[in-house]
C-alpha positions in Angstrom: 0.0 0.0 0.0 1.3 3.1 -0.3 3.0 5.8 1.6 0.1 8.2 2.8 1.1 12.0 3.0 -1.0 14.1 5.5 -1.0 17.7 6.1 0.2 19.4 9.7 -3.3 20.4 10.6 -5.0 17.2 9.4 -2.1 15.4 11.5 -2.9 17.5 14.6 -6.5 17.2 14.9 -6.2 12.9 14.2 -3.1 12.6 16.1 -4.4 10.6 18.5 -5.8 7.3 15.6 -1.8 6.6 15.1 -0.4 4.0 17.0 3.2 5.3 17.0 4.6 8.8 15.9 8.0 8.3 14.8 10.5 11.5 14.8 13.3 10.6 12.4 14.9 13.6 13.3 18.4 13.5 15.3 18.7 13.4 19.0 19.1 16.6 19.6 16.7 17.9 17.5 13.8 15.2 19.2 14.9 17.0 22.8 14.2 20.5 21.8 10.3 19.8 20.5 8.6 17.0 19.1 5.1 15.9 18.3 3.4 14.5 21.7 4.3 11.1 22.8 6.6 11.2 19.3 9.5 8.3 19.4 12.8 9.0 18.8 14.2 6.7 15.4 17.0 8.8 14.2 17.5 8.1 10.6 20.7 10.1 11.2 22.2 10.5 14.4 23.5 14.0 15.7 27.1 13.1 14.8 26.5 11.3 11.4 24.7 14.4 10.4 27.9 16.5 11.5 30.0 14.2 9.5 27.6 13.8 6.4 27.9 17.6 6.5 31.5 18.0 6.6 32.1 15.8 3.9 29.2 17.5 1.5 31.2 20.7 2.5 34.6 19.2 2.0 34.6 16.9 -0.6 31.2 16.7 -2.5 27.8 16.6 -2.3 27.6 12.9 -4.0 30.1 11.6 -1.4 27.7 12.9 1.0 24.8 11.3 -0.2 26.4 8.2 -0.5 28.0 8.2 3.2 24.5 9.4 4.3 22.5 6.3 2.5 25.1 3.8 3.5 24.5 5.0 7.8 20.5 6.1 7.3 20.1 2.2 5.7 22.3 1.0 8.5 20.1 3.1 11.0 16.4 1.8 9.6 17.5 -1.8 9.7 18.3 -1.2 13.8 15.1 0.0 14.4 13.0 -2.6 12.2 15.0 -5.2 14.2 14.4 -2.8 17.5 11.0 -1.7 17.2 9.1 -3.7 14.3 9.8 -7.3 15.2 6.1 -7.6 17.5 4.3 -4.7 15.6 1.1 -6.3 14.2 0.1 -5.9 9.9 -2.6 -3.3 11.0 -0.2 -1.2 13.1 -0.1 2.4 11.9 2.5 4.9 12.5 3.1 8.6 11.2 6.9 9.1 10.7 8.4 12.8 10.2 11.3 14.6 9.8 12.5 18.3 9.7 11.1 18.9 6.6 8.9 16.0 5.5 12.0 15.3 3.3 14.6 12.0 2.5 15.0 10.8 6.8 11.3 10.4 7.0 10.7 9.7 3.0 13.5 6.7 3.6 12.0 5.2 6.8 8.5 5.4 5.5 9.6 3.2 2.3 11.1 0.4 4.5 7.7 0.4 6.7 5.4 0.8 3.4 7.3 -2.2 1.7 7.0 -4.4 5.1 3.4 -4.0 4.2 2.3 -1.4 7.3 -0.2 1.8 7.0 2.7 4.5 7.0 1.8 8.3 7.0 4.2 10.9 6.3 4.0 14.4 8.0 3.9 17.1 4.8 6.7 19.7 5.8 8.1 17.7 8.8 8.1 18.8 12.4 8.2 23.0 11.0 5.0 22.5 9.7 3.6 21.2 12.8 5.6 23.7 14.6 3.5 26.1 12.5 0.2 24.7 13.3 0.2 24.7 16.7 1.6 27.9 17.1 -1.6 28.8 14.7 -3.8 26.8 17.1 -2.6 28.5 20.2 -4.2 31.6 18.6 -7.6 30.2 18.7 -7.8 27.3 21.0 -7.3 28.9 24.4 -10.5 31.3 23.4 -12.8 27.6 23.9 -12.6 27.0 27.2 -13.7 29.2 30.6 -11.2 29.3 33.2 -11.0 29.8 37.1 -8.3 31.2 38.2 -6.6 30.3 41.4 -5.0 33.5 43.0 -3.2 33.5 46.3 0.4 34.8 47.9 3.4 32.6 47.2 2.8 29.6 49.6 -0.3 30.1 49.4 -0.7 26.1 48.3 -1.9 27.1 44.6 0.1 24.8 42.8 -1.3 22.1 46.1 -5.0 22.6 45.0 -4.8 22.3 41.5 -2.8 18.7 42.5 -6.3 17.5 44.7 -8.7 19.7 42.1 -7.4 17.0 39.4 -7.5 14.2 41.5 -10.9 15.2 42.3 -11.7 14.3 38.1 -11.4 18.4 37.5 -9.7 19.8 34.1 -6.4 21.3 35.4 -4.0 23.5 33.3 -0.6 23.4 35.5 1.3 25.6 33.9 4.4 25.3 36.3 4.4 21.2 36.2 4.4 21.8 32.4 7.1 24.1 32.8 9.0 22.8 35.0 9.3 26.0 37.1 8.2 27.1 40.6 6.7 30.3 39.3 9.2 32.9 41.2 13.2 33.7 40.9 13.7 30.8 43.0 11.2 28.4 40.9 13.8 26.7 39.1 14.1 23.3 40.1 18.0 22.4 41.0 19.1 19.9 38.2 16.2 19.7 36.2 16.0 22.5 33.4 12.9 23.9 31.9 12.3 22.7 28.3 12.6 24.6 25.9 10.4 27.4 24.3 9.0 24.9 21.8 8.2 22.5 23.5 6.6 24.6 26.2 4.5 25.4 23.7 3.8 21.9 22.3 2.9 20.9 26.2 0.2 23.6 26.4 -1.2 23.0 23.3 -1.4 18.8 23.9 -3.0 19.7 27.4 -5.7 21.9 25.8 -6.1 20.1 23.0 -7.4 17.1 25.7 -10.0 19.5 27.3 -13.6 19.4 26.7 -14.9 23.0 26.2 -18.4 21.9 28.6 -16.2 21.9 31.5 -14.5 24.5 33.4 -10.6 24.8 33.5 -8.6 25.4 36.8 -5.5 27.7 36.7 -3.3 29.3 38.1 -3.0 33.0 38.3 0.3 33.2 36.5 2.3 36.3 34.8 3.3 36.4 31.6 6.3 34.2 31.9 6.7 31.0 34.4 10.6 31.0 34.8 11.9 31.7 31.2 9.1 30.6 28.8 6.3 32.7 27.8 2.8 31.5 28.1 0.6 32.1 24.9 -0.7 35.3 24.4 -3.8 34.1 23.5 -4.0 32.2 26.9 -3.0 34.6 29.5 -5.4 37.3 28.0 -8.1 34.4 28.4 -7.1 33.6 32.2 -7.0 37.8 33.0 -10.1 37.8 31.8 -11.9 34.6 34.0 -13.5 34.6 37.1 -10.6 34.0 40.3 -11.1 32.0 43.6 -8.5 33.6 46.3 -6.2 31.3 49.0 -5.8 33.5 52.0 -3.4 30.8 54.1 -2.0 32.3 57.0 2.0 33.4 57.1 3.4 31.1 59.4 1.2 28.0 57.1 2.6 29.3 53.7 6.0 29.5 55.8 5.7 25.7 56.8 3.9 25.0 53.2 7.2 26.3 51.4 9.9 24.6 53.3 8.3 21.3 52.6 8.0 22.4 48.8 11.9 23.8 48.2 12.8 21.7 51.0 16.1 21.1 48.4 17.2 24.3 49.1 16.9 23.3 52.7 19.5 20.3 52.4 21.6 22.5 49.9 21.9 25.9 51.9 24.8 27.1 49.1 22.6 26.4 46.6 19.9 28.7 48.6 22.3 31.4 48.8 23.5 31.2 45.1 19.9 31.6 44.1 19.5 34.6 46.4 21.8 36.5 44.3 19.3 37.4 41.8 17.6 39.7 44.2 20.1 41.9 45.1 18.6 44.2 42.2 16.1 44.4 43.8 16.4 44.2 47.9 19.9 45.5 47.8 23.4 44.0 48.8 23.2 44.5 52.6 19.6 42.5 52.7 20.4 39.7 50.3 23.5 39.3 52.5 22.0 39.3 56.0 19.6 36.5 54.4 22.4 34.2 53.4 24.5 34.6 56.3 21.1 34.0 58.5 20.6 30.3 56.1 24.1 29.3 56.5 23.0 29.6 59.9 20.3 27.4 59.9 17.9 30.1 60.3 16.1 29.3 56.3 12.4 29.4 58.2 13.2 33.3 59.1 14.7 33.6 55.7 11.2 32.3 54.2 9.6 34.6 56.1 11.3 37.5 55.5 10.8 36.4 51.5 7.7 36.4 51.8 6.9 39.9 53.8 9.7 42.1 52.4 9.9 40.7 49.0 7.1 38.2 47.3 3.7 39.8 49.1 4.2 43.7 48.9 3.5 44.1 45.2 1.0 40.7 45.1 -1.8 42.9 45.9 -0.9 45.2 43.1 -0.2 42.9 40.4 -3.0 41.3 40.6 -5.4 44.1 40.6 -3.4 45.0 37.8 -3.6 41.8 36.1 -6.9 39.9 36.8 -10.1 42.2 36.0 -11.7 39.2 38.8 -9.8 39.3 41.2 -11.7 41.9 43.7 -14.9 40.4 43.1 -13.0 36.5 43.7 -14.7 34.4 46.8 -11.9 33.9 49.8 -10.8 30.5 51.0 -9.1 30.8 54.3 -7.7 27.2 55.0 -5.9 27.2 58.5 -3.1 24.8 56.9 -1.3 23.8 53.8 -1.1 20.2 53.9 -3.2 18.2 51.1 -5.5 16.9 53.4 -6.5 20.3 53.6 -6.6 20.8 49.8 -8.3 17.6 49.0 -11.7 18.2 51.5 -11.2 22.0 49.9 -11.6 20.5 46.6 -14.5 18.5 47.2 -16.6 21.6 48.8 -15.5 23.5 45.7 -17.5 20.7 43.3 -20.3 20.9 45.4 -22.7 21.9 43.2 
């Protein structure tokens, strides 16, 4: 049978009938954005493209293209011995490449000839790239949002967590960026992804919603960590209705050195991370913080975060920010722990 060629936005709206979605892209290339759940086959590895190059460079392009068969055939026949071997005659896998071109063309052949259902991706991972960034434009506007607003500590991120496993529709914007939310969000060894596939995460979560039902969120700014939420998105959520978290200090305190309790077994971490606000607190404060956690004192230093640097402008931005926010209903939980946030869940469903 053959080789079926399907458009980005057709591939997009059925991505979910393919069994497998193949990215015959390079390594590196697969971990900066891929299709969701998308398999990495490399038809060329990231240092057989560097060497393919340098010899189309150096010598000729027809060397090239012969090196590059001879290690792409090589490639294809580890994976059909890999990955094929217990695939049943009905499987039915989309393969794609950059741009639709010979790494997924070449892969598809192989498949096709085995006798599988093989679809192509038209243009490659820049044409889905394209596509979803076109989506993001218009598929935020179907859903209605509540927003979840409440001072750092405030156990936000805590009652999204027991709002899902209540059966809710939760957006999670820090779990899908891998980021805290606040200059010291970022998760010691464990980067945020990139841009693109920030991007691609948002979209696959959305794309999963059903428009009947309401979407929690959390009342985030314009960037969580490094990435930028989708314009489209954050003008949607400034827009919605807001539910405020009014824990009190010494709970958010208690809440936060359970949730970065890594920087309280790496206290030089802690203080390294404290750097970035001497811009705004000054050298002398930033200082008397990290000499007070090297001290063992990191509950004071919490505190102090929280009064002289995280809650004096929350009021503002978020009158700023979220046109609901005065008018939002307050929950006043006396703690932070999830049994707290599960039985706050369940009075929030009732209907």
């Amino acid at each position: 049978m053959p080789v079926v060629s399907i458009t980005a936005p057709e591939a997009i709206q059925r991505l979910d009938m393919f069994d497998t979605v193949i990215d015959a892209r390079s390594q590196s290339e697969h971990a900066e954005d891929r299709l969701p759940g998308a398999v990495n086959w490399p038809s060329l590895t990231d240092e057989e493209r560097r060497i393919v190059g340098t010899e189309y460079k150096q010598v000729s392009p027809f060397a090239a293209r012969k090196r590059g068969a001879a290690l792409v055939a090589r490639n294809i026949a580890a994976h059909i011995e890999r990955e094929v071997a217990d695939k049943p005659k009905d499987w039915q896998p989309l393969v794609y490449c950059w741009r639709g071109g010979k790494r997924s063309g070449s892969l598809a052949l192989v498949l096709d000839q085995i006798g599988f259902k093989v679809h192509v991706l038209e243009g490659g991972y820049r044409e889905y790239r394209r596509a979803v960034m076109a989506d993001l434009q218009q598929l935020p506007l179907r859903f209605s949002y509540r927003v979840v607003c409440g001072k750092t500590g405030s156990g936000k991120s805590r009652l999204l967590k027991a709002l899902h496993g209540a059966g809710e529709q939760v957006l999670d914007l820090e779990a899908l960026a891998n980021h805290r939310g606040s200059v010291l969000g970022l998760v010691p060894g464990s980067p945020q992804p990139t841009q693109k596939q920030f991007d691609s995460r948002v979209w696959d979560a959305l794309r999963r919603f059903d428009p009947a039902r309401v979407v929690w969120v959390e009342s985030e700014s314009k960037k969580v960590g490094e990435l930028r939420v989708p314009e489209t998105l954050i003008e949607r959520m400034r827009a919605s209705p807001c539910l405020r978290i009014d824990l009190p200090l010494e709970a958010r305190v208690a809440l936060l050195m359970e949730d970065y309790d890594f920087f309280v077994k790496d206290v030089p971490a802690f203080c390294e991370r404290l750097d970035a606000l001497r811009a705004l607190r000054g050298n002398e404060t930033v200082k008397g913080w990290q000499e007070k956690a090297k001290a063992g004192q990191i509950a004071e230093v919490v505190r102090a975060l929280l009064v002289a640097h995280y809650d004096p402008s929350y009021l503002e931005s978020m009158r700023r920010n979220f046109s609901g926010f005065e008018q939002a209903p307050v929950l006043a939980p006396s703690d932070g722990s999830m049994a707290t946030w599960h039985a706050v869940a369940q009075q929030l469903l009732v209907p």
